[in-house]
C-alpha positions as CSV (number, residue, x, y, z in Angstrom):
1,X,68.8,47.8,-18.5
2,X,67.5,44.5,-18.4
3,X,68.8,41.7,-16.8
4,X,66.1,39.0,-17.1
5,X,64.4,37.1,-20.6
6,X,65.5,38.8,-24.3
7,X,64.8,37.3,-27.3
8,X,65.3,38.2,-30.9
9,X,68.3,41.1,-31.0
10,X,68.2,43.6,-34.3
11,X,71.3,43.0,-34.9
12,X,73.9,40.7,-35.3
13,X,77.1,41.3,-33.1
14,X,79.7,43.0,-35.1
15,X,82.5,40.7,-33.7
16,X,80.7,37.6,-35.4
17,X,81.9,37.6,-38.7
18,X,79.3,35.4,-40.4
19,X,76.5,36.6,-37.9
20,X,72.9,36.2,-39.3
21,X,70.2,38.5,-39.3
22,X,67.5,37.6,-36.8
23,X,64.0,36.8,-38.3
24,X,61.7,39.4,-37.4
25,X,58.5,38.8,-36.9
26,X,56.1,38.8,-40.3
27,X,53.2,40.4,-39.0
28,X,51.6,41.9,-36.0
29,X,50.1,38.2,-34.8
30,X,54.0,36.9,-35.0
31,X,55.3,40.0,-32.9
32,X,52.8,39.6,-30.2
33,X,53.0,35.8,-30.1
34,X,57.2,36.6,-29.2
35,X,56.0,39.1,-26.3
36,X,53.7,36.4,-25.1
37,X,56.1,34.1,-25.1
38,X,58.8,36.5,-23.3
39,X,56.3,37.4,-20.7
40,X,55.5,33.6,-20.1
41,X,59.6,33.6,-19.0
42,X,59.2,36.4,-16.8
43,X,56.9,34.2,-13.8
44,X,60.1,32.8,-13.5
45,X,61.9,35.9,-12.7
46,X,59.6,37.8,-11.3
47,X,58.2,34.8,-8.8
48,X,54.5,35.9,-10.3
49,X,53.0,36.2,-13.6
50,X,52.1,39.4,-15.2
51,X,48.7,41.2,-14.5
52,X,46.2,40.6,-16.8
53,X,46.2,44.3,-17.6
54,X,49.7,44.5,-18.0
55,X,49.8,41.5,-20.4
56,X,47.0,43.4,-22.8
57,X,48.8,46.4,-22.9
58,X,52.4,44.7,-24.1
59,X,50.8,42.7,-26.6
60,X,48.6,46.2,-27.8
61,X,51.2,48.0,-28.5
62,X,53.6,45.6,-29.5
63,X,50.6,45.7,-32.4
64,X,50.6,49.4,-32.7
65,X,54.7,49.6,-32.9
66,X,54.4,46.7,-35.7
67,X,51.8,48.5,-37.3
68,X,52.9,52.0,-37.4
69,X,56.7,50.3,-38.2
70,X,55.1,49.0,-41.4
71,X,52.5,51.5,-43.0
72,X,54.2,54.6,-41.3
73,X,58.1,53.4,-41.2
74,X,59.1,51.9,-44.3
75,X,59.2,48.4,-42.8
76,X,60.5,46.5,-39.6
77,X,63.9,46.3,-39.3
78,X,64.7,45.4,-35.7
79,X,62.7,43.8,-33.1
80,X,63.5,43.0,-29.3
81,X,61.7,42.1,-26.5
82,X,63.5,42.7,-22.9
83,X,61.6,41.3,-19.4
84,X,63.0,42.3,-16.1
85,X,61.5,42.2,-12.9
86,X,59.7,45.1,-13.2
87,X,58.8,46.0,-17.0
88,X,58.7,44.2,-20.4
89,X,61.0,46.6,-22.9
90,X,59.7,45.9,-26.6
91,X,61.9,47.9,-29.6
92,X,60.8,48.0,-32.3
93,X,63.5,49.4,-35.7
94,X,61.8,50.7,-39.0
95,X,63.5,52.2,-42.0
96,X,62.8,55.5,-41.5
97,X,64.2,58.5,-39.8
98,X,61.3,60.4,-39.1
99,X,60.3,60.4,-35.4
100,X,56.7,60.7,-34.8
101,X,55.2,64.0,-34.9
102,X,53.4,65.2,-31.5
103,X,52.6,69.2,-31.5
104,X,51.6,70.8,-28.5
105,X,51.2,67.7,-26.5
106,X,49.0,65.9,-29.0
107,X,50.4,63.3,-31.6
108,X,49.5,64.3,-34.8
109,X,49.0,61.2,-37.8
110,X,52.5,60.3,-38.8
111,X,50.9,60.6,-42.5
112,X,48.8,62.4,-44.2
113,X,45.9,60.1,-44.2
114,X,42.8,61.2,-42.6
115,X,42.3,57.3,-41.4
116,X,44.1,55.8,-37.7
117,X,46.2,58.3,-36.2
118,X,44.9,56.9,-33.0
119,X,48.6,54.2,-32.0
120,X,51.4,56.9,-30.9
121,X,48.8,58.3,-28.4
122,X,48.3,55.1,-26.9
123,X,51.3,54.0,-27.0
124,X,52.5,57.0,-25.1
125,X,49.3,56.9,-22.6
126,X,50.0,53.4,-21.6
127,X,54.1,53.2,-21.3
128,X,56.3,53.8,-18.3
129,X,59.0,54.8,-20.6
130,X,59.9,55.8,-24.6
131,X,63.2,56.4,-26.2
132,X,63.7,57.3,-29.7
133,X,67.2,57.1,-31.3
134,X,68.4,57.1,-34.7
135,X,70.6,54.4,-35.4
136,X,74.0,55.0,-37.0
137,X,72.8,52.5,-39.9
138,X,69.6,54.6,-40.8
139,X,66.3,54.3,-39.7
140,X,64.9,54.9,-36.1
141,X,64.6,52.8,-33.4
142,X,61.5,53.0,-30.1
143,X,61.8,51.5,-26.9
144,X,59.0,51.4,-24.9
145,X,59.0,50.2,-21.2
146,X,55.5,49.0,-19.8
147,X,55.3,48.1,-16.0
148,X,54.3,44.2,-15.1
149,X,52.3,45.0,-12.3
């Protein structure tokens, strides 16, 4: 899908036989700060810099994936940010299975706190794209694609 800037991939390549696990990112600051950085790359590729607007929604919910990844998903696991001309691609890999609940077109709160409940909405108001998977390792995976433009 992308053929421009990547950084940190989840996963080592299985034909590397001492590969090393990439260092995710230790908080929500630390994720942002690598999309930053990746959509920095992308004036190169893409001849201009991202809008403004496009730049503040990647970095929100890069914050929101972190987030929900952590109090919601047992704990990041995987972390990748993609640029190509048109879109930054951030994945983000948690420990759990379960997919985020929406019911009849609204997201419900992952949990069962009355508190937040507020990221999966936003997250799916503001991307061009979402895939969910469930990695054969455990765990889930999102992709979410968000125009540059």
């Amino acid at each position: 899908m992308a053929t421009g800037h990547r950084t940190g991939p989840s996963t080592p390549h299985a034909d590397t036989p001492h590969a090393e696990r990439p260092v995710l990112p230790r908080d929500a600051f630390e994720a942002r700060a690598r999309v930053a950085e990746a959509l920095a790359g992308a004036t190169a590729l893409r001849g201009a810099p991202p809008t403004a607007t496009a730049l503040g929604d990647a970095l929100l919910v890069t914050s929101e994936l972190f987030t929900n990844a952590m109090r919601h998903g047992g704990g990041l696991t995987g972390f990748r940010v993609e640029i190509d001309r048109d879109a930054v691609t951030v994945t983000v890999e948690d420990a759990s299975h379960e997919l985020p609940h929406v019911r009849g077109g609204r997201a419900e709160r992952v949990s069962g706190s009355t508190e937040g409940g507020f990221g999966w909405p936003l997250i799916r108001l503001l991307a061009r794209g979402i895939r969910l998977s469930l990695p054969p390792g455990g765990g889930k995976a999102i992709e979410v694609r968000l125009p540059l433009h």
